[in-house]
N, C-alpha and C positions, 0 to 999 in steps of 0.2 A: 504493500500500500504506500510505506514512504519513496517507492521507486515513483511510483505514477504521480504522484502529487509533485515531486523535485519536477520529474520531467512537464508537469503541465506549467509549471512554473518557470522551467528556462525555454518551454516554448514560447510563452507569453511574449518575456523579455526579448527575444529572438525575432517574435514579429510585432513586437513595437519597439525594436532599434534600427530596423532598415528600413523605415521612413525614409521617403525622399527627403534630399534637403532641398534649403530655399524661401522664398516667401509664398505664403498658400494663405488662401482666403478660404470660405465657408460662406456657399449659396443656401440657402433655407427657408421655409416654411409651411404652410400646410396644403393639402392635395384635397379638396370636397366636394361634390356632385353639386353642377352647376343650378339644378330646379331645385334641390332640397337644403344644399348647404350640411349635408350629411358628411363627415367623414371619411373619408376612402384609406381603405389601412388594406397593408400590402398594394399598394401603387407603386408603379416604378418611375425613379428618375433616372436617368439612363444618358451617357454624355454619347452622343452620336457619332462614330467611326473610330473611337476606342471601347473595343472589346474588350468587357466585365467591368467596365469603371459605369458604378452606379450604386443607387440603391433602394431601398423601399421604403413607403412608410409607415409609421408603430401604428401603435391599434388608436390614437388620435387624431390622424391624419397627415403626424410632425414628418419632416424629411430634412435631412440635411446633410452635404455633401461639400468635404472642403478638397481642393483643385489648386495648380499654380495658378499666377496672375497669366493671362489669357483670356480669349474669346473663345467661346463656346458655344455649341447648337445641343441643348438640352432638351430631349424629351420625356413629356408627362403620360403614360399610359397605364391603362384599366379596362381590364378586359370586359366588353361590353361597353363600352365610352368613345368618344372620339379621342385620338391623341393630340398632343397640342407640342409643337416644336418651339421651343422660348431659344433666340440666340442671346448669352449674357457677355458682356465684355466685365469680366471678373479683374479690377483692380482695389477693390475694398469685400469687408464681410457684406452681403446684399442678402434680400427679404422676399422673396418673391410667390405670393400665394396664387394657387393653381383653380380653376373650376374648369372638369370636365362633363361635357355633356355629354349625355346615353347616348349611343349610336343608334340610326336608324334601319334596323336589319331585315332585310329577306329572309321570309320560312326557312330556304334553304342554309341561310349560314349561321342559323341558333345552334348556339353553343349550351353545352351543360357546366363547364367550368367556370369557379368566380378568379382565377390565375391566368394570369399571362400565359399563351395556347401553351409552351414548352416546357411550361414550369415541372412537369412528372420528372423532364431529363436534367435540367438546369438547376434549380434550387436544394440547396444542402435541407433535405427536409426528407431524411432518412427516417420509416415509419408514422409521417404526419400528413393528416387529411386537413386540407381547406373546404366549407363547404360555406354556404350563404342562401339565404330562402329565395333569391332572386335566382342563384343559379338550379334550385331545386322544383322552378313554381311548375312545370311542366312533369314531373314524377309523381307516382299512384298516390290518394290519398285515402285519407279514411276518416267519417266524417266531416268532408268538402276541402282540408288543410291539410297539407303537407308538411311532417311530422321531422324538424330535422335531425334529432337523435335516433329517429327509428331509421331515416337516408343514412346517417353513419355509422349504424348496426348490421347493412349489408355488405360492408365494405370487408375488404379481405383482414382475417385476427382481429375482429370486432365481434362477438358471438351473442347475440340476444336472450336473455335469460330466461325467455321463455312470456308463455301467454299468461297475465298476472303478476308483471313483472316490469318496466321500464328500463330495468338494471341492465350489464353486460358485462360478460368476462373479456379479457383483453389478453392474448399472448400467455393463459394458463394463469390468469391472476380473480382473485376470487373480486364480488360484487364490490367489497368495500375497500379493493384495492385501488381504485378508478377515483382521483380529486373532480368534481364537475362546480365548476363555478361558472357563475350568473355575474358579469360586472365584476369580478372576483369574489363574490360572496360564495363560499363553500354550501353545494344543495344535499342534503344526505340523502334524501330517498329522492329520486327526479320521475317518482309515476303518479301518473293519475288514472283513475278509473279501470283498477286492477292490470295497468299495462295498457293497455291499447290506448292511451296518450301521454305524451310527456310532460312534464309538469314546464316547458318553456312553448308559448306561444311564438308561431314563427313571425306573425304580423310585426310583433315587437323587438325581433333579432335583428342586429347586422350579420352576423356569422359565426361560427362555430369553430373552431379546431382543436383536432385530436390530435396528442402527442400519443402512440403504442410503442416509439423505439425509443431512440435518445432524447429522452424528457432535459427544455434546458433549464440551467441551474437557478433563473429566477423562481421555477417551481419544484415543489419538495409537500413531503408528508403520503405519498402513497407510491406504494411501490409496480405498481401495473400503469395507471396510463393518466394523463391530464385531460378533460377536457376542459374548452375556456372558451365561452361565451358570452356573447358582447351584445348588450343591447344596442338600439338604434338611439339617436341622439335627439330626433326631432326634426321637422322641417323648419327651417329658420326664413325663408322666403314666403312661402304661401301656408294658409290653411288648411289640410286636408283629410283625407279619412278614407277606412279601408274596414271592410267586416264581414262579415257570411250569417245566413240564416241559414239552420239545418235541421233536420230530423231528430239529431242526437245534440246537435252542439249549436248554440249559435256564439259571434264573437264581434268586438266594437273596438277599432283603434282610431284614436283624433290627437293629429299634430298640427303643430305650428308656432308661430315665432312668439316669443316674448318681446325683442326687440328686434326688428327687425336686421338680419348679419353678424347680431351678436349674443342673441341665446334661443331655445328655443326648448318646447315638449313635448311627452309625447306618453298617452296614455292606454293601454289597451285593456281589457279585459275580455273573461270568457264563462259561461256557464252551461250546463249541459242539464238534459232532461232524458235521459235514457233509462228513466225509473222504467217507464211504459214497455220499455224491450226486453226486459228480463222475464218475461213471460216469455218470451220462445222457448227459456230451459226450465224446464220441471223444478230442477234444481233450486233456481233461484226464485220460483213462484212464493209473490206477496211479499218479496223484498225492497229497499230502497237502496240504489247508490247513485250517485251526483259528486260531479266536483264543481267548483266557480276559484277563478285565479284574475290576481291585478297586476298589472308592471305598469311602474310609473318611473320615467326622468324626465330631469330638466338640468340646462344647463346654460352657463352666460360666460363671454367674454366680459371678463375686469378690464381688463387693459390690454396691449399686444403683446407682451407678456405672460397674460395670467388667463387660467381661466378656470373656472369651478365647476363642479358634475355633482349631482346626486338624483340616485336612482334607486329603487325598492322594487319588493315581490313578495306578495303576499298570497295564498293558495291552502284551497283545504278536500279532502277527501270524506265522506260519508258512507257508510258500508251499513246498511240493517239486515238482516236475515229474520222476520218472523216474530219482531220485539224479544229472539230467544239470546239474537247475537247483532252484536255491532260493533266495526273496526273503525275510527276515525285518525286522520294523520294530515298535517301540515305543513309546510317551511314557509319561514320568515327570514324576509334578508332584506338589509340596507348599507348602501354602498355613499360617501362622500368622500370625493375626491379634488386635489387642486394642481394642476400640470401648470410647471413654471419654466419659461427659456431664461435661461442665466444667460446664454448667449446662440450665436446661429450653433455653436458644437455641443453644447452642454443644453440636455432637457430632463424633466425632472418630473416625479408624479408622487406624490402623498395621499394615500388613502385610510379610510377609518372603513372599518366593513365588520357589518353586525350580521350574524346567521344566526335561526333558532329552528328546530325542529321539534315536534310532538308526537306522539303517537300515542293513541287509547285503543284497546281492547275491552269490551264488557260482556259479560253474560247474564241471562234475566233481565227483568223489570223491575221498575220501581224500588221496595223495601228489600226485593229478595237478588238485586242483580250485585255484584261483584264485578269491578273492573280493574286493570292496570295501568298506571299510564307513566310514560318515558319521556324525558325532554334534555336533546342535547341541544347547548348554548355556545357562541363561540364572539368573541370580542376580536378584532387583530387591527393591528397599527401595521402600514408597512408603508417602505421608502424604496424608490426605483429611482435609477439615473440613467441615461444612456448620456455616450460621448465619443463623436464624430471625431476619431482622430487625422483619420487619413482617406482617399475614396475607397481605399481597399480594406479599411481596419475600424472596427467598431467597439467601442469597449459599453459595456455594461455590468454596473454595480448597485446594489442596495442588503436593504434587510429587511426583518418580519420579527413581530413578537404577537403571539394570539395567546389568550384566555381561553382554556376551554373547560364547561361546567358540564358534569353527564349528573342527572338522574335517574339512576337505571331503573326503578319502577317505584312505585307508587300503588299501593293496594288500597282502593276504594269502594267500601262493603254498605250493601242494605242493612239495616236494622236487623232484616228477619233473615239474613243470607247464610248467616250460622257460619262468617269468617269474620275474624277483626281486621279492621281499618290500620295498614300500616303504610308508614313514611320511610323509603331506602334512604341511607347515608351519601348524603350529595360528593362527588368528585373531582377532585379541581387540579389541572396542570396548567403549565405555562411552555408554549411550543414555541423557539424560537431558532432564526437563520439566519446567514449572513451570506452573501455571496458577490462572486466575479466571475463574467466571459466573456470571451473576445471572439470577435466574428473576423474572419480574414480572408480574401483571397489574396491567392499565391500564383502568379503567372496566369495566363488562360484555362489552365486546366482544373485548377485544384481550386476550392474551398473548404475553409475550415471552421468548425466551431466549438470552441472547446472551454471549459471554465473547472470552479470548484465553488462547491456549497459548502458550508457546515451547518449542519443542524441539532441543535440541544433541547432535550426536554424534562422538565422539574415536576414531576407531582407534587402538589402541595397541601399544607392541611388547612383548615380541620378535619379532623377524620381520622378513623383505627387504621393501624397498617398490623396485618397479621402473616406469617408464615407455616407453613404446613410441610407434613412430612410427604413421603412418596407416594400415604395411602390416603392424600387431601385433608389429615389431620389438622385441629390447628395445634401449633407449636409454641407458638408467642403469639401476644397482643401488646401493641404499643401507641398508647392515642401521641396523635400531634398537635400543638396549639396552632390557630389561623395562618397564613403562609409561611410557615416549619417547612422546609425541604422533609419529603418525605422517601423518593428517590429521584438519582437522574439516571438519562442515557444522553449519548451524542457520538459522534462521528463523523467523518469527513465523506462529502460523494460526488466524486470524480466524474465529470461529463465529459462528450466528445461528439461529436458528428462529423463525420468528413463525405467528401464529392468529390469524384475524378471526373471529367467529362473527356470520353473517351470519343468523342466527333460529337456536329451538331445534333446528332438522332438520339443517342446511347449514354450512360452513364452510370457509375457505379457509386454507391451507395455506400457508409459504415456508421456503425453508432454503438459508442461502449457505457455505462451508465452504472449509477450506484445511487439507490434510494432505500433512505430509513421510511418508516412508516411507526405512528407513535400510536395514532385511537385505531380502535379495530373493532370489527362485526363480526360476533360468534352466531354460527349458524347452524342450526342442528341440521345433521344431513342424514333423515329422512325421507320418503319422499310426500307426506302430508307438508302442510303448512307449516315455514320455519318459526320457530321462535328466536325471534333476531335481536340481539342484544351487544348496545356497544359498551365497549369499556376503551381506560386507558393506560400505556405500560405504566408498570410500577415497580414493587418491588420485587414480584412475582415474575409478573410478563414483561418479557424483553421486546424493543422492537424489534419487530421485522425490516428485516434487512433483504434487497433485491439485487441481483449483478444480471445485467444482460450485455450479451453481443449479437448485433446483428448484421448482414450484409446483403446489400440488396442488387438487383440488374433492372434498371430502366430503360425503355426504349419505343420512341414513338415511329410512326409510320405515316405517310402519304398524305405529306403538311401537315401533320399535329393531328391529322383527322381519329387517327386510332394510337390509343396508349397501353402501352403492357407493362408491366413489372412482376418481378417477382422476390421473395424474401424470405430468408433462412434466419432462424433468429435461437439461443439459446439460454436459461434465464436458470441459475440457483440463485435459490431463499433459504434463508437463517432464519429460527425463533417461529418458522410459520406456528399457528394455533387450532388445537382440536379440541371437543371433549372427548373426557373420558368413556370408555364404556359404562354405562350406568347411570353417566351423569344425570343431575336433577339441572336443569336448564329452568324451569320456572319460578322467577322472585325466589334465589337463592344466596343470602348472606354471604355465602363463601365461596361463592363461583369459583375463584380464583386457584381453589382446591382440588376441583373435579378439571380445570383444564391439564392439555397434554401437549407438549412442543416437541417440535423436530426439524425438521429439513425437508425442501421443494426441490422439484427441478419441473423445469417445462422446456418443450423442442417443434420446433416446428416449420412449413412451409407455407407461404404465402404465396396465392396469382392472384394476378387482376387485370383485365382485361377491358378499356371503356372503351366506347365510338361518341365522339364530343361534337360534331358536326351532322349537320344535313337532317332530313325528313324524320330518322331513325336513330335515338340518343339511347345511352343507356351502358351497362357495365353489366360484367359478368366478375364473381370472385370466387376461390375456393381456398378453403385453411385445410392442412392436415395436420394435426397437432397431438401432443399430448403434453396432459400434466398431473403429476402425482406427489405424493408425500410418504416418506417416512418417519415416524415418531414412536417411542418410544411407549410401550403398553398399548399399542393398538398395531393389533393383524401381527401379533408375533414381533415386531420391530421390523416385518417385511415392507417394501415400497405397495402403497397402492393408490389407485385410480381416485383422484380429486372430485369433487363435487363436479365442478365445471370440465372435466376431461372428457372434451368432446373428440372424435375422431376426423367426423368429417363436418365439414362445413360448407355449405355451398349458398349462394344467393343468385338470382336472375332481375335485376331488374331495368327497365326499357319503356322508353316514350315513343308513339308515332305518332305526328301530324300530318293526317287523313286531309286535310286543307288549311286554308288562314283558319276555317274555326274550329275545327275538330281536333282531339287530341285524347288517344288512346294510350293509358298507361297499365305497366301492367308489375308485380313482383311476383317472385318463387323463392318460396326457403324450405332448404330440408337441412337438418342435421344431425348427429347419432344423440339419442336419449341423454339425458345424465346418470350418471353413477349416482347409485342412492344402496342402501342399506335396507333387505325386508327380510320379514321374519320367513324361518323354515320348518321353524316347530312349536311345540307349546311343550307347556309343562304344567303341574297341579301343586300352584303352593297355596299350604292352610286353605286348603278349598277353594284356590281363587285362580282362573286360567293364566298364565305368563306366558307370553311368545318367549320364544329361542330364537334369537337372531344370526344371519348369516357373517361373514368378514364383513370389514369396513366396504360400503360401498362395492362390495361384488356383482351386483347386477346394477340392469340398466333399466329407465324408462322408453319407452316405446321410441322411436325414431321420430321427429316430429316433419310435419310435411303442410303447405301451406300455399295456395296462391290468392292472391289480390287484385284485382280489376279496379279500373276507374274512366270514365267518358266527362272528358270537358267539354263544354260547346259557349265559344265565345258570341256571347248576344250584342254587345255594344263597344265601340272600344273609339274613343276620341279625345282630345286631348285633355280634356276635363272631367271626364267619368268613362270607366270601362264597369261591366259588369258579365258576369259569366254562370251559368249552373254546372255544378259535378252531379254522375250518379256514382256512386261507390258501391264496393261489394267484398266486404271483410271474408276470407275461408270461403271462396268460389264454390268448393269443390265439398262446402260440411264436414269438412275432416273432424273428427272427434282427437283431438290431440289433447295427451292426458295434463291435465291441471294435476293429479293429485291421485294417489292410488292405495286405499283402507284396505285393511284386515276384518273380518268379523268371522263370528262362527254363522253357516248357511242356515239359513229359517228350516229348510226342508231336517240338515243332518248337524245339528248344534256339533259334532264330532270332527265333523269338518267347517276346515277354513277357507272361505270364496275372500278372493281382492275383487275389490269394487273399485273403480275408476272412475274418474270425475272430471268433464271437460266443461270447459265454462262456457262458449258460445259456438253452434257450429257452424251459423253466417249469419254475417249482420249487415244489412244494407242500407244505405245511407243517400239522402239527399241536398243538396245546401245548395242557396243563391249566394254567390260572393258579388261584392262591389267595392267600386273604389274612385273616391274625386277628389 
C-alpha cells in the first residue's frame, strides 16, 4: 500500500513539473442552454486544430482553460446544440460566457446520447454511464415517464434487484453498496411503489451518472458504485411547464426566473393513484398503496462571482394490506450550496446537505397493532475546489465531515397488542475525508486520472459499547458519555483511471480503486421479504473494504453510429457482513453478536453494444458475473454464492420512429434467479414444527424474464406547447416472476411441505397525456 501511494505521489509531482513555461492566461466561464439558461455540464471547450487541448464543464456549467498568450479559434459544443466557434486573442485572464442553442434535427439524425458522439472511445470514463432524460425521452416507459435509474439498470454490471425493489447490484456489490445522491444529498432507499418507480422524477433531473469502475476520489463511503444526480436548475429566461396525466400517475413541473439571467426555479411534483389496480392480483385485493414526491430549487447569481443553490426532496410510500399490515417509508433531503470563482483557474463549491430517511412496518389495528419504525439521519458539510493549472492538467481538492444518527427501531405497541412499547438506543458516528486528483493528459494518446482519498470514521456516544465472545455472548458493557470516541477506523484509497487511444475509432480503458464503506445494510437472505437493517462500524464491525481492477476495449463504428465495449473487471472485499445461522434479525439489542464476517471476491465480463443514430436507437448488454463470500461459521468456512450472484445478465432495449409522430419503444430483461437459502426438512421440537435449512444460499429463485412495450404519438409540437399520449404495457407477456416464495404444510397433507410463490403484478397497462409550454 505505501508503494502505491509514494508512486501516486511522485506521479503527481511528475505531471505538475512539466508544465510548459512562459506567460499563460486563463479563458473562463460558464456554458448554458441558450432558451432556458440551464447549465450545461460536461460541454466541451475545445481549442481548434490542437488535438486534446481542451476541456469540459463541472456539473455548474464552470469551464476554464489556461493557454499561452495567442489567438485562438475556441469551440463550444453539446451534443444536441449548435456549436458556437468564439476566436479569443488571449493576452490577459478573459470571461467569456457561452449560450448554446438546441439544434434543429431531422428524425433521421436523433441521437440517444447526452456526450459528445465519440465520447464511449475518447473520455477517460473507464466503467461510467452519462445519461440525461433528454437523451432518454424516446425509451419505453411505464406509466407515460421514462424512469432514468431503471435506463441505467439495463446497462451492462448494473443488475436490477428485482420487481419490488428500485435497488441494484453493481459489479457483485450488495444493494447498500451503491452511494445514490440527489444534488449530493445521500437517498437510502430510491423506490417507490414496490419498484416499479424510482423515487427521482425525470421532469426535474438534468442527469445522472454512474460510477461501477474507478469511482473518483471526491467520492467515498460505498464500496460498489456512485450514482450522482443532478437536478435541473430552473428556466431563468421564460416561464414554463411540463406534466403528464395518467392512469396510474399523474405529475406537474413549473419553472422560471426569479430574476431574470440571474436566478431562477423550479418545482415538480408527482402522485399516483394505483390503489384501483391492485385488484388485478388476488393477492393484493382490498389493499392500498400510493406514493406523492416534491423536488424543489432555486437559485440566484450574487455577483459574477458568486452564486447560491438550494434545493430539496421530499417523498413518501404507503403500503396497506387489509388494515392487517402496513409498510410506510420516506426520504428527506436538503441541499444548500455557494460556488465561488477566486479567479478564471481556481473554483470553489461549499455545500451543507441534510438527508433523513424512515421506515415503519405495522401489524393490526388500532389498540391491538404493533409497529416498528427506523430513521437514518445524516448532516454533512463539504468543501470542493477544482484548479485549472495547465490545458492539459486539472487539479482537484477538498473535504467532507457528515453526522450520521441511525435509529435502528422503535417498537410501537397497542394497549391491547400484549407487546411493550420500546425505544432502541440511538447511534451516532462522525464520517469524514479529505482528498486530491489530478486529471492529465499526456501527449495525444494517453489520459490520466489519478488521486488519493483518506477516509476516517468515529462512532461516538452516548451509548453502550458491548463485546461478545464467538458464540454472540456478551462479554463487557461499557457506557460512553455524549461525543466519547467510542471506536475508529480509516485508511487511505488509492484511485486511478487511465485511456490509451489507440486510433480515432478504439481505445483502451483501466481503473484501479480502493473504497472503505463505514454504514451498512444487513439483509436476511431469504427468499420472503428482507428485514433490512442499517447499522454503523464500530467496535464490532469493521469496514468494509473494496479493491477492484478493471480493463476495458472500446470501439465505435461507421461515424459514431454504432458503439461497443466490453469489460473485465475483478473486485476483493474485507470485513464483508453476514448473519449468523440462527440469527434473530428482529429489534434485536445485540445484533452485533449474531453477525459473521469474512471475505468477497466478485469476477466478471461486460458487452454493450448501442446504435445512437437514425430511425432505430437502442442498446443491447450482457454481464456474466459472479460473486461470492466466504466467512467464517457459515457453509463450513467454504466460499459460497452471494445474494446478488447473478450469472447471467442480459437487457434489450430499442426505440423506433415509425414517422415524425410515432414512436415505438420496447425492453427485455432476463437474468438467472438469486441465491436464497430454503428449507429441506422439518423437525418436531416441544411439539412445535422447525424447518431444517439447506447451505447458505444453495438454490436459486426462478430465472426472471420480462418484456415492456410502449407507443408514443406526438399530437402537437410548436414552439410554445408540445403535447403527446403514451400507451404503456408493464410484463407484455404476464410472466409471473416470483416476488417471494413460502413454506407451509399442504391443507390437503399437513405432513407435507408445498412452496407457494408470490408474484406481484402480471401486467399493468398504462395511459398518460404529457404536455409541455
Amino acid at each position: 500500500m505505501r508503494r502505491i501511494i509514494a508512486g501516486l505521489w511522485l506521479l503527481l509531482f511528475v505531471c505538475t513539473a512539466v508544465m510548459g513555461q512562459g506567460q499563460k492566461y486563463t479563458l473562463s466561464g460558464t456554458i448554458k442552454d441558450a432558451n432556458t439558461g440551464e447549465d450545461l455540464m460536461m460541454a466541451y471547450a475545445v481549442v481548434v486544430g490542437q488535438a486534446g487541448v481542451g476541456t469540459t464543464s463541472n456539473e455548474y456549467g464552470f469551464y476554464a482553460l489556461k493557454l499561452p498568450t495567442g489567438t485562438y479559434d475556441i469551440q463550444f459544443s453539446y451534443i444536441g446544440y449548435e456549436p458556437i466557434v468564439k476566436t479569443v486573442k488571449l493576452t490577459k485572464n478573459q470571461s467569456i460566457n457561452i449560450r448554446l442553442s438546441p439544434a434543429v434535427k431531422q428524425m433521421e439524425e436523433v441521437v440517444i446520447s447526452a456526450e459528445r458522439e465519440d465520447a464511449n472511445v475518447t473520455q477517460n470514463n473507464a466503467g461510467a454511464v452519462y445519461l440525461s432524460p433528454k437523451s432518454m425521452k424516446d425509451l419505453p416507459t411505464f406509466g407515460g415517464e421514462t424512469d432514468i435509474v431503471k435506463a441505467i439498470q439495463t446497462t451492462a454490471g448494473v443488475k436490477p434487484a428485482g420487481d419490488g425493489s428500485a435497488g441494484y447490484y453493481v459489479r457483485g456489490g450488495g444493494l447498500d453498496q451503491n452511494l445514490v445522491l440527489l444534488d449530493e444529498a445521500p437517498v437510502y432507499n430510491p423506490s417507490h411503489l414496490l419498484g416499479f418507480f424510482s423515487v427521482f422524477n425525470s421532469d426535474a433531473l438534468k442527469g445522472a451518472t454512474m460510477y461501477k469502475g474507478a469511482t473518483m476520489p471526491e467520492y467515498g463511503g460505498r464500496t460498489a458504485s456512485v450514482m450522482d444526480i443532478r437536478m435541473k436548475d430552473g428556466n431563468n429566461q421564460n416561464f414554463s411547464g411540463s406534466g403528464g396525466i395518467g392512469t396510474i400517475a399523474s405529475r406537474l413541473t413549473l419553472e422560471g426566473p426569479i430574476v431574470k439571467d440571474k436566478g431562477s426555479f423550479i418545482i415538480s411534483g408527482r402522485r399516483t393513484y394505483v390503489d384501483m389496480f391492485l385488484g388485478l392480483s388476488d393477492r393484493f385485493d382490498g389493499s392500498s398503496l400510493y406514493f406523492y414526491d416534491l423536488n424543489m430549487k432555486a437559485n440566484y447569481q450574487v455577483s459574477s462571482k458568486d452564486r447560491v443553490f438550494v434545493s430539496g426532496y421530499f417523498g413518501r410510500d404507503k403500503f396497506g394490506f387489509d388494515d392487517a399490515m402496513g409498510i410506510d417509508w420516506g426520504n428527506a433531503t436538503g441541499t444548500l450550496r455557494w460556488n465561488h470563482i477566486f479567479s478564471g483557474q481556481l473554483f470553489s463549491n461549499t455545500s451543507l446537505v441534510f438527508s433523513d430517511y424512515q421506515y415503519g412496518v405495522s401489524m393490526g389495528s388500532g389498540e391491538e397493532s404493533v409497529g416498528l419504525e427506523s430513521v437514518i439521519r445524516d448532516f454533512n458539510l463539504k468543501q470542493d475546489f477544482s484548479l485549472n493549472l495547465h490545458p492539459n492538467h486539472d487539479l482537484k481538492f477538498g473535504a467532507n465531515v457528515i453526522q450520521h444518527t441511525i435509529q435502528p427501531g422503535n417498537v410501537v405497541a397497542g394497549a391491547e397488542s400484549g407487546v411493550n412499547s420500546t425505544k432502541a438506543e440511538e447511534k451516532y458516528g462522525y464520517e469524514s475525508a479529505f482528498y486530491i486528483q489530478h486529471e492529465a493528459k499526456v501527449g495525444s494518446k494517453w489520459q490520466l486520472n489519478y488521486g488519493l482519498r483518506y477516509s476516517m470514521f468515529h462512532q461516538v456516544g452516548a451509548g453502550n459499547q458491548y463485546t461478545y465472545d464467538a458464540s454472540g455472548n456478551v462479554t463487557s458493557k461499557k457506557y460512553f458519555e455524549s461525543g466519547e470516541v467510542m471506536a475508529f477506523h480509516g485508511g487511505f484509497e488509492p484511485r486511478f483511471m487511465g485511456t490509451y487511444l489507440i486510433n480515432d475509432q478504439s481505445s483502451l480503458k483501466m481503473g484501479l480503486n480502493r473504497n472503505y464503506q463505514y454504514m451498512h445494510m444487513l439483509t436476511n437472505s431469504t427468499s420472503s421479504s428482507p428485514t433490512d437493517t442499517w447499522v454503523m462500524s464500530s467496535n464490532n464491525i469493521k469496514p468494509q473494504i473494496a479493491d477492484q481492477i478493471s480493463l476495458g476495449y472500446f470501439r465505435n463504428f461507421s461515424n459514431n453510429m454504432y458503439e461497443f465495449s466490453t469489460e473485465v473487471y475483478y473486485k476483493e472485499m474485507q470485513n464483508v457482513i453476514d448473519y449468523k445461522d440462527g440469527a434473530d434479525v428482529f429489534h434485536n439489542e445485540h445484533l452485533e453478536g449474531d453477525l459473521a464476517y469474512g471475505d468477497g471476491k466478485a469476477y466478471g465480463i461486460e458487452f454493450m453494444f448501442k446504435k445512437t443514430q437514425g430511425r432505430f436507437t437502442g442498446w443491447a448488454s450482457y454481464t456474466l458475473s459472479r460473486s461470492l463470500r466466504q466467512i467464517d461459521g457459515i457453509n463450513r468456512g467454504e466460499w459460497y454464492a452471494s445474494r446478488q450472484d447473478r450469472i447471467h445478465d442480459f437487457s434489450l432495449v430499442g426505440a423506433y420512429k415509425l414517422n415524425d409522430k410515432f414512436t415505438v419503444s420496447g425492453n427485455y430483461m432476463f437474468y438467472t434467479g438469486d441465491a436464497v437459502t430454503f428449507p429441506t426438512g422439518r423437525q418436531i421440537i416441544d411439539g412445535k414444527v422447525v424447518p431444517v435449512y439447506s447451505d447458505r444460499n444453495s438454490y436459486r429463485m426462478p430465472n426472471y424474464r420480462r418484456l415492456d412495450l410502449s407507443l408514443t404519438k406526438i399530437i402537437k409540437k410548436t414552439p410554445k406547447f408540445e403535447s403527446s399520449w403514451n400507451i404503456s404495457l408493464y410484463n407484455t407477456f404476464g410472466t409471473e416472476n416470483a416476488y417471494t416464495i413460502s413454506f407451509r404444510p399442504s391443507e390437503d397433507d399437513p405432513q407435507v411441505t408445498e412452496a407457494v410463490q408470490v408474484a406481484l403484478f402480471r401486467w399493468v397497462p398504462s395511459f398518460t397525456y404529457n404536455f409541455k409550454f
